[in-house]
PAZA-601751 format. One record per residue: residue in one letter; y, x, z of N, C-alpha, C in turn; residue number from 0. Coordinates in nm, 2 decimals, padded with zeros to 4 digits. Atoms other than C-alpha are relative to their C-alpha. Example, Ala and Ser with C-alpha at 12.3 -4.5 7.8 and 13.67 -1.06 7.14 Angstrom:
NODE   res       nY       nX       nZ      caY      caX      caZ       cY       cX       cZ     n
NODE     a   -00.12    00.09    00.00   -00.45    01.23    00.78    00.12    00.09    00.00     0
NODE     s   -00.11   -00.09    00.00   -00.11    01.37    00.71    00.11   -00.08    00.08     1
***
This chain:
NODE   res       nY       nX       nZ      caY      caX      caZ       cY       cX       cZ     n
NODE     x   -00.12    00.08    00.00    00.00    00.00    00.00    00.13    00.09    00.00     0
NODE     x   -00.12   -00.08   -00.01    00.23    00.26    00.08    00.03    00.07   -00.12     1
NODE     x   -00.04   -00.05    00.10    00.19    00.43   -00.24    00.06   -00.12   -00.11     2
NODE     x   -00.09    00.08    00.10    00.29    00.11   -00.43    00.14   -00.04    00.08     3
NODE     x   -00.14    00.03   -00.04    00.59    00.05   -00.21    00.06    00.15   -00.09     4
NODE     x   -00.09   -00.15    00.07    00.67    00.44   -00.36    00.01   -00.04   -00.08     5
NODE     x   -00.02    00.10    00.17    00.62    00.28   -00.70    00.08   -00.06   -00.03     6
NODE     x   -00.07    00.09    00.06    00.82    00.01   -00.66    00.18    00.09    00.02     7
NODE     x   -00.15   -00.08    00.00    01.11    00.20   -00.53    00.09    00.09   -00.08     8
NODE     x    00.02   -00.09    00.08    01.07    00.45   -00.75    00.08   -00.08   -00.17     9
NODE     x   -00.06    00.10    00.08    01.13    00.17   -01.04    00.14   -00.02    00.03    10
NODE     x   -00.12    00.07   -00.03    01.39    00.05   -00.87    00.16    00.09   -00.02    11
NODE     x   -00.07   -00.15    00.02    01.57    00.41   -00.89    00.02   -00.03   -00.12    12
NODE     x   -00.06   -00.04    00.13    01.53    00.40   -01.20    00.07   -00.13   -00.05    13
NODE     x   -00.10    00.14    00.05    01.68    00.07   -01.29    00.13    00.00    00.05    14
NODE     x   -00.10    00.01   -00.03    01.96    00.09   -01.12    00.08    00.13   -00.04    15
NODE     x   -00.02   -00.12    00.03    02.02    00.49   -01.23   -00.02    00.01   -00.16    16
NODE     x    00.02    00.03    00.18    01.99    00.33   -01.62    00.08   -00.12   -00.01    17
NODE     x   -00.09    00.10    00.05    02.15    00.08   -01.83   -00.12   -00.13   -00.01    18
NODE     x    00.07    00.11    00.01    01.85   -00.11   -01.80   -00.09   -00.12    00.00    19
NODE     x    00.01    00.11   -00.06    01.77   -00.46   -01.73   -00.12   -00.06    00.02    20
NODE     x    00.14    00.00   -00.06    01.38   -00.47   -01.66   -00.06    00.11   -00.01    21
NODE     x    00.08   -00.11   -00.02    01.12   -00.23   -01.61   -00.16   -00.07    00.04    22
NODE     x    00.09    00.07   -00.06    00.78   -00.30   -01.55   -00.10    00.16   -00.01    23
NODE     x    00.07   -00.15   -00.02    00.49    00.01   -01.43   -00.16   -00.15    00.05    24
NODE     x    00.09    00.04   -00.04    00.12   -00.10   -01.45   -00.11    00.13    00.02    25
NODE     x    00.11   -00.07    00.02   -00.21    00.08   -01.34   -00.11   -00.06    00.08    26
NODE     x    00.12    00.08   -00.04   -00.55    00.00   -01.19    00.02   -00.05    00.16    27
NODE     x   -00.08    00.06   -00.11   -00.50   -00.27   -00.95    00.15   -00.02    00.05    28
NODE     x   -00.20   -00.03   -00.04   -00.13   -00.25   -00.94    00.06   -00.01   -00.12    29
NODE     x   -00.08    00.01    00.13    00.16   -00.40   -01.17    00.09   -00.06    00.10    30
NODE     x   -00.13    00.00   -00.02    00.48   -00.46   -01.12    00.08   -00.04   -00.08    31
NODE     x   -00.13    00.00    00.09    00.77   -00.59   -01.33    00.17   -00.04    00.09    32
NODE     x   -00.12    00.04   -00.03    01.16   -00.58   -01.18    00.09    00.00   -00.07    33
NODE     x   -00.16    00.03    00.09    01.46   -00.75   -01.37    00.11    00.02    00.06    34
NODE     x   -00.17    00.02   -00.11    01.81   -00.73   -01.28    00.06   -00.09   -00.09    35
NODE     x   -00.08    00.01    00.05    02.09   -00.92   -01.43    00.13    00.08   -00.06    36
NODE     x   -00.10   -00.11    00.06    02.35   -00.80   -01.65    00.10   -00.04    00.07    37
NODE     x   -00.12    00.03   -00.06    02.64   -00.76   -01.46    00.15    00.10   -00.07    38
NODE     x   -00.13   -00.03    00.03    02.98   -00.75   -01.60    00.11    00.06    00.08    39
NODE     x   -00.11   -00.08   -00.07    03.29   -00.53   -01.48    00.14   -00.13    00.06    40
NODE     x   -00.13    00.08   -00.01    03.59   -00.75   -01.33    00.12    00.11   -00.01    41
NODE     x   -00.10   -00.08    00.00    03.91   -00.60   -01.42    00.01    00.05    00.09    42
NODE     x   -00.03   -00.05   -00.14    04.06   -00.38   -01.12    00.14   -00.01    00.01    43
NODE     x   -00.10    00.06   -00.07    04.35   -00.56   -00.95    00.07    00.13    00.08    44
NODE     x   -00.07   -00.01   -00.08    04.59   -00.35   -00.79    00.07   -00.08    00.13    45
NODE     x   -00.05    00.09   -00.13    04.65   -00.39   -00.41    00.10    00.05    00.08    46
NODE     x   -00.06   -00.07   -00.09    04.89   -00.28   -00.18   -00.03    00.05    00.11    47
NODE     x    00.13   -00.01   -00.13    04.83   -00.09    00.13    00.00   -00.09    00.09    48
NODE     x   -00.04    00.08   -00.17    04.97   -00.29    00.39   -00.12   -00.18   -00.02    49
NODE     x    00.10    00.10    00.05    04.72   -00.56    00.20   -00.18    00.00    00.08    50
NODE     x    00.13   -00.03   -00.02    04.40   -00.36    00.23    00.01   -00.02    00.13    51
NODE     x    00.03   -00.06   -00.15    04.50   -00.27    00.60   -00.06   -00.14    00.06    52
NODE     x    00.01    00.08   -00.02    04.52   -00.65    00.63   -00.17   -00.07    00.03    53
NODE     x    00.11    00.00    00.05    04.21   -00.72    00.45   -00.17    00.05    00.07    54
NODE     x    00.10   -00.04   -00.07    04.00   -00.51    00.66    00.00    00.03    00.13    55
NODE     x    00.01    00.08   -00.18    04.07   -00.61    01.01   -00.10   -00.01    00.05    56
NODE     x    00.12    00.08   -00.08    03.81   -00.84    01.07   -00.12    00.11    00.02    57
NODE     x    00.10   -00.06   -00.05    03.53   -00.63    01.22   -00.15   -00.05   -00.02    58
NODE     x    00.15    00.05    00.07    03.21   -00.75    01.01   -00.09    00.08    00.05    59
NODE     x    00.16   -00.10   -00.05    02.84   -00.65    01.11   -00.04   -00.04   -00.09    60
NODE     x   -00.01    00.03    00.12    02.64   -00.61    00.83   -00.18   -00.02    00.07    61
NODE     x    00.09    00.02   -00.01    02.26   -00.72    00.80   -00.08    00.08   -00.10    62
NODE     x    00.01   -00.07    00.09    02.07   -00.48    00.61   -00.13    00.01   -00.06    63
NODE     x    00.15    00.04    00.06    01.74   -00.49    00.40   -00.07    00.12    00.09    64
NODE     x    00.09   -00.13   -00.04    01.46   -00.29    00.59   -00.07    00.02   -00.08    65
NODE     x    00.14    00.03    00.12    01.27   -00.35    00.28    00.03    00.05   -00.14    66
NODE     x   -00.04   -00.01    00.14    01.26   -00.30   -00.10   -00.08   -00.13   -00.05    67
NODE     x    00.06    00.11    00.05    01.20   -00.63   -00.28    00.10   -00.12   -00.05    68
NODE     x   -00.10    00.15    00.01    01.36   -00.99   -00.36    00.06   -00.05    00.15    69
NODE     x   -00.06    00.10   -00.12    01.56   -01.12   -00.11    00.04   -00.15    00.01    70
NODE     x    00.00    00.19    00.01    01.54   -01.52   -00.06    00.08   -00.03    00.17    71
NODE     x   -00.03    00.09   -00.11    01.74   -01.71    00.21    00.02   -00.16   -00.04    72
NODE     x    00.03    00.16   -00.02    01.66   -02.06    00.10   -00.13    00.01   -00.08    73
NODE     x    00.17    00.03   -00.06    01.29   -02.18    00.21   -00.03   -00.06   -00.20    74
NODE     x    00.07    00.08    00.12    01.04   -02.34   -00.10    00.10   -00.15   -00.03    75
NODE     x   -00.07    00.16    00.01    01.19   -02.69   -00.01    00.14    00.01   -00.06    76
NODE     x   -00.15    00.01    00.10    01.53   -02.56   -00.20    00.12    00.00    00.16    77
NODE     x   -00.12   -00.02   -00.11    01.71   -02.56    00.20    00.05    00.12    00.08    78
NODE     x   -00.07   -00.15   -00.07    01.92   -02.28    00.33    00.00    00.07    00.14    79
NODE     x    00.01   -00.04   -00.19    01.81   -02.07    00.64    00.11    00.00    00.05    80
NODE     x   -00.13   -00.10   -00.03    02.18   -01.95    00.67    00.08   -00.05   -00.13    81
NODE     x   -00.11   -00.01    00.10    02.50   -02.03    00.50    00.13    00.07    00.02    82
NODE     x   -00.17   -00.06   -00.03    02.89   -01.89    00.49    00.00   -00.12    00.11    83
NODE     x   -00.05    00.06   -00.11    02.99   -02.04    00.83   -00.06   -00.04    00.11    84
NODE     x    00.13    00.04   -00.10    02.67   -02.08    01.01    00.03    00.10    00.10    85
NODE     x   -00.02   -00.05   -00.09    02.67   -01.96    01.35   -00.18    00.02    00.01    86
NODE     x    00.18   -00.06    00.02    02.34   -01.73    01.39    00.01    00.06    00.13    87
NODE     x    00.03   -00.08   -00.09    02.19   -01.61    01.69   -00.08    00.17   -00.01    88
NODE     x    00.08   -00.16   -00.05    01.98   -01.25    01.81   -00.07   -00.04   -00.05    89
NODE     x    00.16   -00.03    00.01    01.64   -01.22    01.63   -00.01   -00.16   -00.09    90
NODE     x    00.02    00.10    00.12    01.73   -01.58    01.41   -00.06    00.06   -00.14    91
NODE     x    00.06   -00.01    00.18    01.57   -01.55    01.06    00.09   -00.12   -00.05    92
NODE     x   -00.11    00.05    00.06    01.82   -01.58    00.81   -00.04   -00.01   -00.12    93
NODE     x    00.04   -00.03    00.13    01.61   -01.47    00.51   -00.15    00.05    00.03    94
NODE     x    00.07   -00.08    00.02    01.33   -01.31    00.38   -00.04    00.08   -00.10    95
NODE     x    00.00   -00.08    00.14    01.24   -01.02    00.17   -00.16    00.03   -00.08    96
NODE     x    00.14    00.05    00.05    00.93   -01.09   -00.07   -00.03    00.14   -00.06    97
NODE     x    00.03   -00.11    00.05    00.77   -00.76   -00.20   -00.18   -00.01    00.00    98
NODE     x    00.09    00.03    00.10    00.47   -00.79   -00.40   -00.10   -00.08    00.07    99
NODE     x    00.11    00.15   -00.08    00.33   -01.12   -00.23   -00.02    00.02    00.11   100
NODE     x    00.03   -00.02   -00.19    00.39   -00.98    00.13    00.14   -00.02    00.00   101
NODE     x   -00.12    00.04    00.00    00.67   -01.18    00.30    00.04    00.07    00.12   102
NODE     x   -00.05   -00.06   -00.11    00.91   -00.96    00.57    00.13   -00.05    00.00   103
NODE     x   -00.13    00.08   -00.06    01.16   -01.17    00.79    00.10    00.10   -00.02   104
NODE     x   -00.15   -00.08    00.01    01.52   -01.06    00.76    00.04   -00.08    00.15   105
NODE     x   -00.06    00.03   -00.12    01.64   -01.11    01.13    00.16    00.03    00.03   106
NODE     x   -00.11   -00.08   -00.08    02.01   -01.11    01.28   -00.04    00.07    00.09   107
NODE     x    00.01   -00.08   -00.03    02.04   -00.83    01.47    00.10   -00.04    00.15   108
NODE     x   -00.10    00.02   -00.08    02.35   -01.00    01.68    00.05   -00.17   -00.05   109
NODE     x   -00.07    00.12   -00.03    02.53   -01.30    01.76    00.12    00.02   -00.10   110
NODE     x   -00.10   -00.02    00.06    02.81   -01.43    01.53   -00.02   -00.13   -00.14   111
NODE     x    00.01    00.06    00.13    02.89   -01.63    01.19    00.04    00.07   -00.11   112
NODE     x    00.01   -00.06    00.12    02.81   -01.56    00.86    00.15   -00.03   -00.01   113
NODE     x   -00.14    00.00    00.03    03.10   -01.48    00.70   -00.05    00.04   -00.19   114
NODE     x   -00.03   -00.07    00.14    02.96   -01.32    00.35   -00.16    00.00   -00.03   115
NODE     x    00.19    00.03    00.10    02.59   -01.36    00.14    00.03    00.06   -00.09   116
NODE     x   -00.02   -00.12    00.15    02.60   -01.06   -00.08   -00.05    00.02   -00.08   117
NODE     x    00.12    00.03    00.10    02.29   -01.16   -00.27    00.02   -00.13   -00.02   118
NODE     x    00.05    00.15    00.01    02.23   -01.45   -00.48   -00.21   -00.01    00.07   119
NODE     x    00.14    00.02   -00.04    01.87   -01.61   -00.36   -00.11    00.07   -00.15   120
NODE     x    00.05   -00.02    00.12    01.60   -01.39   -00.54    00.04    00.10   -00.03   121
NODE     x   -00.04   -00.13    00.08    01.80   -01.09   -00.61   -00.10    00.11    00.08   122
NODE     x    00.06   -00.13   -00.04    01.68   -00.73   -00.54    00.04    00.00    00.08   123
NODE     x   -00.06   -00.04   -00.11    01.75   -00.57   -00.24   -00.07    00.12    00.02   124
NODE     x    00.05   -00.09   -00.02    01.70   -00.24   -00.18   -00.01    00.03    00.12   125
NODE     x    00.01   -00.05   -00.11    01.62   -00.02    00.12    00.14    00.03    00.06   126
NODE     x   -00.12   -00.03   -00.08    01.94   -00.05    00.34    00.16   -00.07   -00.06   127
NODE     x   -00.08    00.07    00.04    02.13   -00.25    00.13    00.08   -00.11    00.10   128
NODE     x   -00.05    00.14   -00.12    02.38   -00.52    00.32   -00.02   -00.11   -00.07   129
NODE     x    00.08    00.13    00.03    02.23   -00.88    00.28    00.14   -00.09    00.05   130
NODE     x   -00.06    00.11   -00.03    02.48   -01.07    00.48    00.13    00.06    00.11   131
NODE     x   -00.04   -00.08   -00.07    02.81   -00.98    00.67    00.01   -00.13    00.06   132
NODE     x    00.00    00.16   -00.15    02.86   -01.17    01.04    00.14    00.07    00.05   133
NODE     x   -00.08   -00.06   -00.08    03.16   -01.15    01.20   -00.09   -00.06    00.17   134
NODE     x    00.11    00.05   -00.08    03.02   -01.09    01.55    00.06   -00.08    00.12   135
NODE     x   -00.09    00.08   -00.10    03.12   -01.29    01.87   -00.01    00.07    00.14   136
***
């Protein structure tokens, strides 16, 4: 198992260290395919400083993948463990990260409300990536 977690990771390197938008690695017992979406550039806005200083006040905690895999926070039934404004406790499941048919809870870590869902449901998520920011209480 451990060596296909290397595998997948490994892929995942390379996808995101290329221009390109699936990949797939098979061998005996073991296959794999991970897509990404194309993601477009948004122009870059000039800000002022006294803006940013503003802007980054709030003292967010971030939740962060322990995993490599899809990240899902809404269950089969289509309903949302966690949304922008939910108030989450310690050790709540907010998500989960699915890697190759083994499912690993995404737990808050602390008290607080979501403030930010930085994945759509389904996206990638790498090792240490931030999943969701909370402001904490």
């Amino acid at each position: 198992m451990n060596k296909d977690l290397n595998s997948v990771e490994e892929l995942m390197k390379i996808l995101t260290d290329t221009n390109l938008t699936n990949i797939s690695f098979e061998e005996e017992g073991f296959k794999v395919e991970i897509k990404r979406s194309n993601v477009v550039a948004a122009p870059v806005e000039e800000v002022a400083v006294e803006e940013v200083a503003e802007a980054v006040a709030p003292a967010y905690k971030e939740v962060k993948s322990e995993n490599v895999g899809k990240f899902y926070y809404v269950d089969k039934a289509g309903n949302p463990m966690v949304k922008v404004g939910d108030r989450v406790k310690k050790n709540q499941e907010i998500g989960y990260i699915a890697t190759i048919g083994v499912k690993s809870s995404v737990k808050s870590t602390f008290d607080g409300v979501v403030k930010e869902i930085l994945l759509d449901n389904g996206s990638i998520a790498d090792f240490g990536k931030t999943l969701i920011k909370i402001e904490a209480e």
